[in-house]
N, C-alpha and C positions, 0 to 999 in steps of 0.2 A: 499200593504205592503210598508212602508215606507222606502225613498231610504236609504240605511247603508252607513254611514261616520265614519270619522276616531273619530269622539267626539264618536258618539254610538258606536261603536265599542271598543273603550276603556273603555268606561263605563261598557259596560256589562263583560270584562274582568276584571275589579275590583271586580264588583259584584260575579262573578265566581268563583275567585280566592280568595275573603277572606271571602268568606264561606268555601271554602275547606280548606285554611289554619287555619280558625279560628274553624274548628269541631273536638272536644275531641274523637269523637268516629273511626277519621280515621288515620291509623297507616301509617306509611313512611315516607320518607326525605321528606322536607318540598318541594326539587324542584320535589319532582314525583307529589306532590300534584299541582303545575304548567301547568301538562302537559294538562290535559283537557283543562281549559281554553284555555292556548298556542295554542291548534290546530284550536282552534273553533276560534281565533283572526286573526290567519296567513289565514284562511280561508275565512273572508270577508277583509281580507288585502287585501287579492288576488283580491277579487272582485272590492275594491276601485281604486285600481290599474290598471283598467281597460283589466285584464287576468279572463278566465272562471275559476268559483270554481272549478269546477268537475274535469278543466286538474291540478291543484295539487294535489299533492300525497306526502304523509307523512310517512315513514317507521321509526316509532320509536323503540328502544330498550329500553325494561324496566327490563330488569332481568340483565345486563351486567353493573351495573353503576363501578364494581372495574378493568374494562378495560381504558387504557389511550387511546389506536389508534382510542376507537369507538364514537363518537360524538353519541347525544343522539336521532338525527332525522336525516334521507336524503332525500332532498328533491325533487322533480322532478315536472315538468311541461312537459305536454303532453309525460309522460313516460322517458323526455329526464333529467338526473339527473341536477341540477344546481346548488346544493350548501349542504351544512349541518348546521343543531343549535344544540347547544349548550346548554342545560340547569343548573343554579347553584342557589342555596339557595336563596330565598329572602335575601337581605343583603350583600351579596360578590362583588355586582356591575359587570361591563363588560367590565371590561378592565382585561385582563387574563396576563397583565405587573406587578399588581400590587398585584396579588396572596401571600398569604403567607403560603397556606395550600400547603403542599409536595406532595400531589396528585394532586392537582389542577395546581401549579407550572409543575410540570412532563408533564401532560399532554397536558397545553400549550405548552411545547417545543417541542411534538410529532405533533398536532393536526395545529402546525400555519406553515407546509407544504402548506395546503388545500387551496384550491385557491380562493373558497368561505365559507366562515363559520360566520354566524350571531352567535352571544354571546349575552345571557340574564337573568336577576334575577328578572324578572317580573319590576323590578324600571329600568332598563336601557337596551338601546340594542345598539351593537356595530357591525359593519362589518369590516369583516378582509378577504382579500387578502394577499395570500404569507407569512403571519405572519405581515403586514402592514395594519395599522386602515386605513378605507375609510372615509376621512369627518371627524364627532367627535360621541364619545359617545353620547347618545340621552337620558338624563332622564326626565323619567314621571314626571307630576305634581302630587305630594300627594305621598301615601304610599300603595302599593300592598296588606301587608296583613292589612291594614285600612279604606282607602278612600273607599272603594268600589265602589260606582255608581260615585261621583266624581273625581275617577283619572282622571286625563286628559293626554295629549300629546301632544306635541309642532308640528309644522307644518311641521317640519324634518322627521317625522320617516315614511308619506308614501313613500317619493319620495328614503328614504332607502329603505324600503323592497321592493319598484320596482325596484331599480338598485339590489337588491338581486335573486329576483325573476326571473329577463330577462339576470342574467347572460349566455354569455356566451364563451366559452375559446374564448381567443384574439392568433391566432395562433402566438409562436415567430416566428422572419425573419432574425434573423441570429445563424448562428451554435453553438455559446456561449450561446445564451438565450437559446436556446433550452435543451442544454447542463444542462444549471442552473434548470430550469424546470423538466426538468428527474430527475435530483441531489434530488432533494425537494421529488418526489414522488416516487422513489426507497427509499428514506429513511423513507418513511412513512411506506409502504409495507415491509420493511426489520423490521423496529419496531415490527408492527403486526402480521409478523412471532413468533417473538422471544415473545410476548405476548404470544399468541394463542398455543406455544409450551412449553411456562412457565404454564399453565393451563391446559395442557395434552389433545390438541387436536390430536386425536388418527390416524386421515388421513394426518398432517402435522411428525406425528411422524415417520409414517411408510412409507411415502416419504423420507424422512431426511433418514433411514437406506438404502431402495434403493437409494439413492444419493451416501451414503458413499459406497456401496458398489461398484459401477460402478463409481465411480469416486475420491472421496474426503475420502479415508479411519480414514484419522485424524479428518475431521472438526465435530467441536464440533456445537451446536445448533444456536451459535449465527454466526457460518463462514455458517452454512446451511443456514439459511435467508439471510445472504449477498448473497451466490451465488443463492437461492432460486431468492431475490430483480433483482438484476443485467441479471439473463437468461431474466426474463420475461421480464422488463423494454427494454430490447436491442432487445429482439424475438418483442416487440410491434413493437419497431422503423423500424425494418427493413421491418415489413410488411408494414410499412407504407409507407418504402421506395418503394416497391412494389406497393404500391397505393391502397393496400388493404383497405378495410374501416373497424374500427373498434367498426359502431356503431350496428353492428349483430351480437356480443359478442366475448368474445378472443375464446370462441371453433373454430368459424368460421373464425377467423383469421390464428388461428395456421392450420384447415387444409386448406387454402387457399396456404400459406404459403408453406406447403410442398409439393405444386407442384414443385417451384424451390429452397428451402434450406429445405431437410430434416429435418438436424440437430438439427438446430434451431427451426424448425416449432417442432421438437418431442418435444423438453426441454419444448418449450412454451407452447404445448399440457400436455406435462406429471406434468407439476408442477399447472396446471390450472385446468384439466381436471373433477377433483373430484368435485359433486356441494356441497358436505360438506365446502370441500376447499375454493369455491367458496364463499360460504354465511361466512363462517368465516374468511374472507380475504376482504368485501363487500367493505368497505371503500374506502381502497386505492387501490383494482383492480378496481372498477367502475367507481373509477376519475384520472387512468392512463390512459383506456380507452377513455372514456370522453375527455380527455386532446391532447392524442393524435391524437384524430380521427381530427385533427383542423389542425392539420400538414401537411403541402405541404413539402413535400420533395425537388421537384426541384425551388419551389422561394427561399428556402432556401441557396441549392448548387448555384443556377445555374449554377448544372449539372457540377461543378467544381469539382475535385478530392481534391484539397487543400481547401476545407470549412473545411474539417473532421482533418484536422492537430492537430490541441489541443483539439479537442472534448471531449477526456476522462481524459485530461489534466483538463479540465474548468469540468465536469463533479466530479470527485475528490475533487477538492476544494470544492463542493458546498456540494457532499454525504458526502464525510469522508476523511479529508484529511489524518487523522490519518495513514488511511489504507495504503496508499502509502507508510509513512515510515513502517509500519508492514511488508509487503509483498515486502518491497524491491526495489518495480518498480518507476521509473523516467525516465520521455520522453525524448528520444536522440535527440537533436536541429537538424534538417537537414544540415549542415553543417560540422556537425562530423559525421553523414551520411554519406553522399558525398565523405568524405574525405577518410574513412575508405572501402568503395566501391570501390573507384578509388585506392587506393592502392590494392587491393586483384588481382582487374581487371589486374594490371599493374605486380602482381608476378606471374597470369597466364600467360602472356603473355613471358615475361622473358623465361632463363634458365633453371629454374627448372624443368619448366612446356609446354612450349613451345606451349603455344596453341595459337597461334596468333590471335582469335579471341578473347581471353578472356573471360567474364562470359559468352558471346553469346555464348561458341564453345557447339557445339551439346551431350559431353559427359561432361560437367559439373553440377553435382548437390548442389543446395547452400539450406543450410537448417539453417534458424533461432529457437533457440529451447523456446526460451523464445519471443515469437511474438509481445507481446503486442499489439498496435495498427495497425500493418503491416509496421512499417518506413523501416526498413533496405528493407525488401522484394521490398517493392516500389523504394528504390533506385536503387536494384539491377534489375526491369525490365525496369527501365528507363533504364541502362546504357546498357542494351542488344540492346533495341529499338534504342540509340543514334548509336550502335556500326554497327548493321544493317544495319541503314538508310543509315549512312556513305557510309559504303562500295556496299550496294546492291540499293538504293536508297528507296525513302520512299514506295513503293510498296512493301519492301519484309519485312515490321513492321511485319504486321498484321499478317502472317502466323509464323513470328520470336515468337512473344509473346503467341502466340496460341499452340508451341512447348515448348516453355518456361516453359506453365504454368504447363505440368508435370514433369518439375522439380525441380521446387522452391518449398518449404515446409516449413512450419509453424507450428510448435507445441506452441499450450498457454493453461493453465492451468484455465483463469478466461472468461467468458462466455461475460462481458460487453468487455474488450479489443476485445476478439479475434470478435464478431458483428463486433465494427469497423472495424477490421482490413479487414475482408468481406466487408466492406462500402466501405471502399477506395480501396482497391487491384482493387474490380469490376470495381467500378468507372475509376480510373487509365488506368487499360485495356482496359475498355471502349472507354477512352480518346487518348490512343495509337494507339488502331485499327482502328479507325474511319478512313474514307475513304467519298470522295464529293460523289462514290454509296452508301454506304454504312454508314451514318451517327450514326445508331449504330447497329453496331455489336452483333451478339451472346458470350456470354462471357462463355470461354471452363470452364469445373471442377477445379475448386482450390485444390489444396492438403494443405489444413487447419484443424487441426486437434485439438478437444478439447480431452489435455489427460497432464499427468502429466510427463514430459521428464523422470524424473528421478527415473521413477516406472520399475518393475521389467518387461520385454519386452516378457520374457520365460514365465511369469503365464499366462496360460488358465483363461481366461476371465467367472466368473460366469456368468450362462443362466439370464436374469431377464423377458423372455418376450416378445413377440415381439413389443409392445409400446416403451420399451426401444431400440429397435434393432438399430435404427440410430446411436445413442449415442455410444452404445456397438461396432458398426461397426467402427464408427469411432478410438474409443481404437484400436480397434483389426488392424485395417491399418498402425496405426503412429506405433505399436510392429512390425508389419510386417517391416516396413521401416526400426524403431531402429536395427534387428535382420537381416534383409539380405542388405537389398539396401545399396550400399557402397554412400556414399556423398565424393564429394570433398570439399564442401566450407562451414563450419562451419563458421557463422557472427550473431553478435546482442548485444547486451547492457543485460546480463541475470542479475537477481537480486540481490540486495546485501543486506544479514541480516547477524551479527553478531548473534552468539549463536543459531547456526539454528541445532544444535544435535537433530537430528530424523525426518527431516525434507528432508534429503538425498536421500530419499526414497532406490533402488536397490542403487545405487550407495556408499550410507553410509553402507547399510547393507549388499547388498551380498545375492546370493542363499542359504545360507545353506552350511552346509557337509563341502566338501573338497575345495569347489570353495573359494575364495578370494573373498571379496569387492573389487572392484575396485577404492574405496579411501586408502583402506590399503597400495596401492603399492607408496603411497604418504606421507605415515607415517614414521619419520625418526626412524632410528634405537636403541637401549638404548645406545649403546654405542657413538652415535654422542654426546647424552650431551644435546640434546637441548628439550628433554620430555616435559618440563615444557612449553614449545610454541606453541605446537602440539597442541592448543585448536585455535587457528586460523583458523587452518584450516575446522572447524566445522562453515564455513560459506558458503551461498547459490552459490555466484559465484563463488567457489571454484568447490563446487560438480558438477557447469554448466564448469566448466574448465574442469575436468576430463573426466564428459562423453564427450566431445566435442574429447579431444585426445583419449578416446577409440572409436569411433566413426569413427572418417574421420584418425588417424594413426594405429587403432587396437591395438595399448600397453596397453601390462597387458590383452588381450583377454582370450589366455588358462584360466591363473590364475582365470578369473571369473566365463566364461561360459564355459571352458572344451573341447571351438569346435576351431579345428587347425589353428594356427598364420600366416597372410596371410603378407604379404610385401605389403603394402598401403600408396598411396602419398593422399598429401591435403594439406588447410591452414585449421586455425581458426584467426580467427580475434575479436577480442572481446573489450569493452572500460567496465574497471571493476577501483575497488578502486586500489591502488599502492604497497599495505602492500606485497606480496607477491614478488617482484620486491625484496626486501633485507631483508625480516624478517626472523630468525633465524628458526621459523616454518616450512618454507615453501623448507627448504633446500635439500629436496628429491624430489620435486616439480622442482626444476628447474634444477638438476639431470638429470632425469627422462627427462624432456622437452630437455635438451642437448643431451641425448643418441638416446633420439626419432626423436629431427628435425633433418635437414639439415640446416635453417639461422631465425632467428628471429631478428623483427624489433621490437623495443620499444620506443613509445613515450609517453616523460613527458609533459602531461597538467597541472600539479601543480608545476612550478616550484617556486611558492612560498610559497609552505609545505602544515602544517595541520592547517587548520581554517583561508584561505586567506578570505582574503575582500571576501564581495557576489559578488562582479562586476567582479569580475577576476575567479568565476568556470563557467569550462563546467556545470556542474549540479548546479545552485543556491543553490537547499537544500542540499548538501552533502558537508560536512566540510572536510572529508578525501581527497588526494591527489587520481589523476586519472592518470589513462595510458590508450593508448592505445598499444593493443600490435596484431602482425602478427609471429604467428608459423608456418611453413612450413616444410615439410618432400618428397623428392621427391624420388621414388622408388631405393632400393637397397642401400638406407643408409645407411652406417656403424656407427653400435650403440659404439665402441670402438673410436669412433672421436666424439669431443664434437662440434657440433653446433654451428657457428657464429652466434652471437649475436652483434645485434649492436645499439646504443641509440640516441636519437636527441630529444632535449629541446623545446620546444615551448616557444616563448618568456614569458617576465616578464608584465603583463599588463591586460588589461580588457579581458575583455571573447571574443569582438568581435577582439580585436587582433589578440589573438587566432584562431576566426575562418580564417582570411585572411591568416594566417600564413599555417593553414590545408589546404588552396586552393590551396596552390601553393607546400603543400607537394609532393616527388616522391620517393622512393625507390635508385634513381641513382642522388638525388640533396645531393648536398655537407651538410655536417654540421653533417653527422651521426658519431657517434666514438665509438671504438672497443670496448668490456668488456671484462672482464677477461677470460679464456677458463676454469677453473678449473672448475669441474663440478658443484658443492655448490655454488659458488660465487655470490654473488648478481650479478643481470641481470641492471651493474650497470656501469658507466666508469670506471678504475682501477684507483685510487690514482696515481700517476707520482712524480718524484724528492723524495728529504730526507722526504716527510711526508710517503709517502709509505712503510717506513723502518720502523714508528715507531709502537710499539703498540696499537692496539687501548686497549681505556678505559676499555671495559667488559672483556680483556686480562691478566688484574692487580687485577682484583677480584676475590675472590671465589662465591662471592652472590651478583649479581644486581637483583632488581624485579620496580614495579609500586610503585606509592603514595598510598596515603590513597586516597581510591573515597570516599567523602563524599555520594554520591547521592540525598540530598537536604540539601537545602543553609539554613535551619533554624537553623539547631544544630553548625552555626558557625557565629560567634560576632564581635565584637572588645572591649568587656565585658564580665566578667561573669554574672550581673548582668540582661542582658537581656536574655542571653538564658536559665536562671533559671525562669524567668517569661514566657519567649514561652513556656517552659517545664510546668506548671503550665496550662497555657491557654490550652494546650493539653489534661493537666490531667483533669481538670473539668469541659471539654466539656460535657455531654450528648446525642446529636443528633449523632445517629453513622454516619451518613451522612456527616455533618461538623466533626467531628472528624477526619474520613478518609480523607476529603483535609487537614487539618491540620497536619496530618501526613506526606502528600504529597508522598502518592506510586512512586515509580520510575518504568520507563518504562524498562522491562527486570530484575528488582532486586526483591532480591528474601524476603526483609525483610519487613514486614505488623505489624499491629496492633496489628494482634493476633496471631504471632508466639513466640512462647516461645524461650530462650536462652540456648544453650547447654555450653557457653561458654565465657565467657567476657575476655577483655583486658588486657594483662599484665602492673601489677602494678594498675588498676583501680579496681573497685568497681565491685562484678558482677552479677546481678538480674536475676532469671530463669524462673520468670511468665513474660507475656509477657506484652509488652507494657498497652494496655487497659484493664488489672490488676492489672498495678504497682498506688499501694496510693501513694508510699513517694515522694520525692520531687528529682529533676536531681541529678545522680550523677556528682558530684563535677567537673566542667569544667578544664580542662587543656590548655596549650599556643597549639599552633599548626602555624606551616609556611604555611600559603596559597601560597603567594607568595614568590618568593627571596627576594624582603622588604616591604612585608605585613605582619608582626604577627598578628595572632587573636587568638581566645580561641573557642575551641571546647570539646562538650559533648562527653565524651569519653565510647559511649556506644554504644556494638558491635550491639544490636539493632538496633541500628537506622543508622549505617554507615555500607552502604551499598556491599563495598566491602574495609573492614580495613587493610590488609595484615599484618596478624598477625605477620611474620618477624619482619618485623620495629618495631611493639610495642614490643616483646621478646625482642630484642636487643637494646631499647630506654635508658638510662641512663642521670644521670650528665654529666659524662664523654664521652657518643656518639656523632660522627659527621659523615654527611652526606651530601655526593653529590650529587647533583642534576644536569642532564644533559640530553641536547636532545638526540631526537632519530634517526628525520626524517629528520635530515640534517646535513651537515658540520660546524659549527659556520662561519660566514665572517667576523666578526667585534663583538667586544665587547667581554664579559667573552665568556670561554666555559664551562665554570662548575659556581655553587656555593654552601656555604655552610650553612649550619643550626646543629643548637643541637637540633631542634624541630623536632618533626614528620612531615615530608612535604606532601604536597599533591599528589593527581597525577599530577596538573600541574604546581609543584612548578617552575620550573625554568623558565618561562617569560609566563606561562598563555597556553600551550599544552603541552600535554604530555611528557613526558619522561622517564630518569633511573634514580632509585636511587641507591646510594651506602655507604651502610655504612662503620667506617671505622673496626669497631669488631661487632662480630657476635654474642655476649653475653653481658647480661647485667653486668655482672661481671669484663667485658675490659679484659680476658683473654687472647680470641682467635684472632686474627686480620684476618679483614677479608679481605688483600692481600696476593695474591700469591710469600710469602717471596723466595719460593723455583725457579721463573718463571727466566728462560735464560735472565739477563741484572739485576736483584738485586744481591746485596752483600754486605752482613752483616746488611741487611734490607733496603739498600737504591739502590732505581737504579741510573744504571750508564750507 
């Protein structure tokens, strides 16, 4: 037989292929009609290439082509997987950049995870790494469904399909790449979930309920595949931090696994274990595996506890950065660590507490409830380790952090952090213990708990099984802990979401019956007046504030759980957003915190407001101001003595300013200053001299509220003329696809395309179908104050403005004026108010937020809306 080259071999692929394509009597897309030829080409490809036919293997899918995760072949050589193809229409070409079909588009942005994936339409083949072309597209000579025996091939496309063919993973070598790599192929498997569960595969369904029930009562199908993505993806890593191999499949990983982490090894077993699961998940479990099996763990570390620092940091960016603002979470810099560490240390040691050992003393227990990656924990068994060594010498570490580690505790909620936070903590202790006999050490039980802090602690835990029993056990420890174990030292960075109602879990709701929520005792009264602010507090580190002082000071106990009020000392230590420090909401909150502590320290890390330069937060991505703050309660408190409070500034300046300034922070260094004792009073300096006397602003009104939030910049101009055309461009879009970003949904608003209107505008025009029904053309633009001197014109339609505060527009007129004024600070210099007849924004008054104030409260100019009546007016003017 004569020897096969890449000429004959292409030839007979013409020949193949436009007889299939060119026969009336055979029915299917024209790239199924590809696929014979296809195999029988890649077949003495193989051969050219000098690899045995027989060790390739072809697993094609032919009944799945309306799946995006699933490429249309896998490919292996000698059983070991190395790559996937791709198949598309004669005609579509193989650059999957330049797609214009919405399925095909789609599926490229799923599919250019994959680390190897050849793309072809019979006239070209491309290889693609990572979502990046290798080399160039390769086209044939002639036409697939024409040339037949004379297609030919350029002298590129063997030495392709051998660099195809001999892939194989290039292990990464440092913690970031690694990081980025994961990122790519959780997000592939998170996809394929939520495919495979949009198509009613019936063993990911009925996983997804036991999930919810044992863990995630909320998450909806597509948070099940994230934390579905995220167990596996982290259960791989760590086995492999193990050294386990994962090329004798994940069953045999995970029970490897569960010789030394249960937990993990069950998640990884129980979300893996089904081969339903297994084959409808083939994709992107067989090239996580694959992937990772290449991974050395220790050239990676070297065996360093700090390679893992930004791990899930750099991992975020690359799966979904989204998530991170979703859920809240943002990495605490080690530096405000430290800071926050050494100050706890330094209040146990103190007066209050008198342990002069500090976190090291033998009956202190410090519990992060929000763990994320383990930073705080790790700070806090350094400074045991450092405080030990000190005083006992570095021999009495090892037995120090080996006692330690039953009582530092970690509750997290999400399955990839808390892995890490396993990674490091181990590592960490690893690195502490170590001894010149003893190089490594056995590393004792972590008290790491996956479970939800703010779930109800008293429910009996449904049976699922004993597959689940790890998992379940795990619950059932951190309830035990939540319900008897007293902590002293509540510390960590918990999460911050706005509009987190129902997400409180026990804490927002409460047992039932006669018990109290234990956010209720946080809700101000009607008759404080301040009702309308009490939506604040329907945020995440609010509800991790709360359980933290029920918790380590037992306030508000009875009220909840019914079992008798014990007299309990502790701190909490926490670094959250600022709002709560003087917002009008929060005024039972810091009440409450008066009657309960004994001294609270507060420090301002934004002492340059809201939406500083990025180079000046502790958090880059969060615009809101930060604090850290230290509450403290030491036994036999008198709740009728309101709590010293007292504040210190961090300078004005870059973030690393900042952190040198937290270096040299102490409890007993100069610069802190007193706040007011009243109970309500913001946790804040008290005004001094004649300004102290006078009234504030919201004192002189009857009704301050917010701007108009637009929530997207379309519906505002510097013309009518344009945004009656974006309006237009809107309306006779067609693709609901493009329509929707045209719309441009806001993230947390509640106004879409296809909600209808209960209600328009005062004085405007007002439509009840909803947007992507409305024919006619915008209602008629109005002026509107963006700025203090920016006029524009805005579409004045409750549609599409996302939160309009219908106040302002009732009481808008010729004749209405309106203040506009900050919130989140004192003015220094320049106006403190300004004014407009227009409706203003939310950030009218220099670009952040603030108050507005009108000056009557009806459109008619009857009512005025000061308080004519207020101690210092007379005869309508003050004096």
């Amino acid at each position: 037989m004569a020897e096969k080259t890449l000429a004959s071999a292409i030839s007979e692929f013409g020949t193949n292929a436009k007889a299939k394509l060119s026969n009336p009597a055979i029915a299917g897309a024209p790239e199924d009609q590809l696929r014979a030829p296809l195999e029988t080409l890649l077949r003495e490809l193989t051969e050219i290439v000098g690899l045995a036919p027989k060790s390739l293997g072809l697993v094609g899918e032919t009944t799945l082509a309306h799946l995006k995760t699933r490429p249309d072949y896998a490919v292996t050589i000698a059983n070991a997987l190395v790559g996937f193809v791709e198949v598309k229409a004669p005609g579509k070409g193989a650059d999957p950049r330049k797609f214009s079909d919405p399925h095909d588009k789609e599926q490229w942005d799923k599919l250019k995870s994959l680390p190897n994936l050849l793309y072809t339409d019979g006239n070209a083949f491309s290889l693609w790494r990572d979502g990046e072309l290798v080399g160039k597209v390769i086209y044939l000579e002639g036409d697939i469904e024409t040339s037949g025996a004379k297609l030919a091939a350029p002298p590129t496309l063997a030495p392709t399909i051998d660099d195809f063919l001999r892939w194989n993973p290039a292990p990464p070598r440092t913690a970031k790449k690694l990081a980025e790599v994961c990122a790519r192929l959780c997000r592939l498997l998170r996809d394929e979930v939520v495919e495979q569960m949009a198509h009613g595969n019936a063993g990911l369904t009925a996983l997804a309920q036991d999930w919810r029930k044992l863990l995630f009562p909320q998450a909806d199908d597509v948070q099940f595949a994230d934390g579905y993505a995220q167990a596996v993806t982290f259960g791989l890593l760590v086995a492999r931090s193990r050294d386990i191999p994962l090329s004798e499949g994940v069953d045999h990983a995970a029970k490897e696994l569960r010789k030394s982490n249960s937990l993990i090894a069950t998640a990884l077993r129980l979300l893996t274990e089904e081969a339903t699961n297994q084959e409808a998940l083939k994709t992107s479990l067989a090239t996580l595996a694959r992937v990772l099996d290449a991974v050395n763990w220790h050239t990676i570390s070297k065996d360093k506890p700090e390679a893992w620092l930004y791990f899930y940091e750099d991992f975020l960016e690359v799966y979904d950065n989204k998530l991170r603002k979703r859920t809240g979470s943002y990495y605490t810099p080690p530096e405000v660590v430290s800071a926050m560490v050494n100050l706890v240390d330094e209040a146990l040691r103190g007066p209050l507490f008198e342990r002069s050992s500090g976190l090291a003393a033998a009956d202190v227990v410090v519990a992060d409830p929000a763990v994320g990656t383990g930073t705080f924990l790790l700070g806090v068994l350094r400074q045991i380790a450092s405080t030990v060594g000190d005083d006992q010498g570095p021999g009495a570490v090892r037995g120090a952090i080996e006692a330690a580690a039953k009582r530092v505790i970690g509750f997290e909620l999400q399955f990839g952090p808390y892995a890490v936070a396993q990674l490091r903590i181990m590592a960490e202790m690893q690195a502490l213990m170590a001894t010149s006999q003893v190089p490594v050490p056995p590393i004792p039980d972590l008290k790491l708990f996956i479970t939800d802090t703010l779930s109800n602690p008293f429910v009996e835990e449904e049976s699922l099984g004993q597959l689940y029993e790890p998992i379940a056990k795990s619950r059932r420890d951190a309830n035990t802990i939540k319900k008897t174990r007293p902590i002293t030292v509540v510390i960590g960075n918990p999460p911050y979401k706005e509009k987190a109602e129902g997400r409180g879990g026990w804490i927002e709701r409460g047992s039932g019956g006669k018990l109290v929520a234990p956010l209720d005792r946080w809700r101000p009264p009607a008759e404080w007046g301040v009702g309308a602010h009490t939506k604040h507090l329907k945020n995440l580190y609010v509800y991790f504030w709360r359980w933290a002082t029920w918790k380590v000071f037992g306030s508000g106990n009875y009220a909840a759980t019914g079992l008798q009020d014990k007299d309990e000392e502790g701190i909490v230590c926490f670094i959250t957003v600022a709002g709560f420090l003087n917002g009008p909401g929060f005024e039972r909150m810091r009440d409450d915190l008066r009657r309960t502590c004994s001294e609270i320290w507060v420090v301002d890390c934004s002492p340059e407001g809201h939406q500083p330069e990025v180079a000046t937060r502790i958090f880059q991505g969060v615009q809101q101001p930060i604090c850290i703050v230290l509450a403290s309660r030491r036994l036999g408190k008198n709740t009728s003595e309101p709590a010293r409070v007292r504040f210190y500034m961090l300078p004005n300046g870059k973030r690393e300013e900042k952190f040198e300034a937290l270096k040299e922070l102490s409890l007993d260094a100069g610069g802190w200053i007193d706040c007011p004792l009243e109970w309500r009073a913001p946790f804040l300096p008290a005004a001094t001299g004649a300004w102290a006397t006078y009234p504030a602003l919201s004192d002189l009104f009857v009704y301050n509220g917010p701007g108009v939030m637009p929530g997207r910049t379309w519906i505002i101009a510097a013309d009518p003329m344009s945004l009656t055309l974006r309006w237009d461009r809107l309306r006779e879009e067609r693709d609901p696809a493009k329509k929707e970003i045209l719309f441009h949904p806001h993230e947390g608003g509640d106004k879409t395309l296809l909600k209808a209107s209960k209600g328009g505008l005062t004085g405007h025009e007002h439509r009840a179908e909803s947007v992507n029904n409305d024919p006619g053309p915008a209602i008629s633009p109005t002026r509107y104050a963006l700025r203090s001197f920016d006029r524009q014109w805005i579409v004045p339609d409750a549609r599409l403005i996302n939160r309009p505060n219908p106040t302002l527009w009732n009481g808008h007129s010729s004749r209405q004026v309106f203040l506009t004024a900050p919130e989140d600070r004192s003015p220094t210099d320049g106006p403190a108010i300004t004014f407009t007849s227009l409706l203003p924004d939310l950030h009218h008054y220099n670009g952040r937020g603030g108050r507005v104030y009108p000056l009557w409260t009806d459109q008619s100019n009857s009512r005025p809306n000061i308080k004519l009546n207020r101690p210092g007016f007379t005869g309508g003017h003050l004096v």
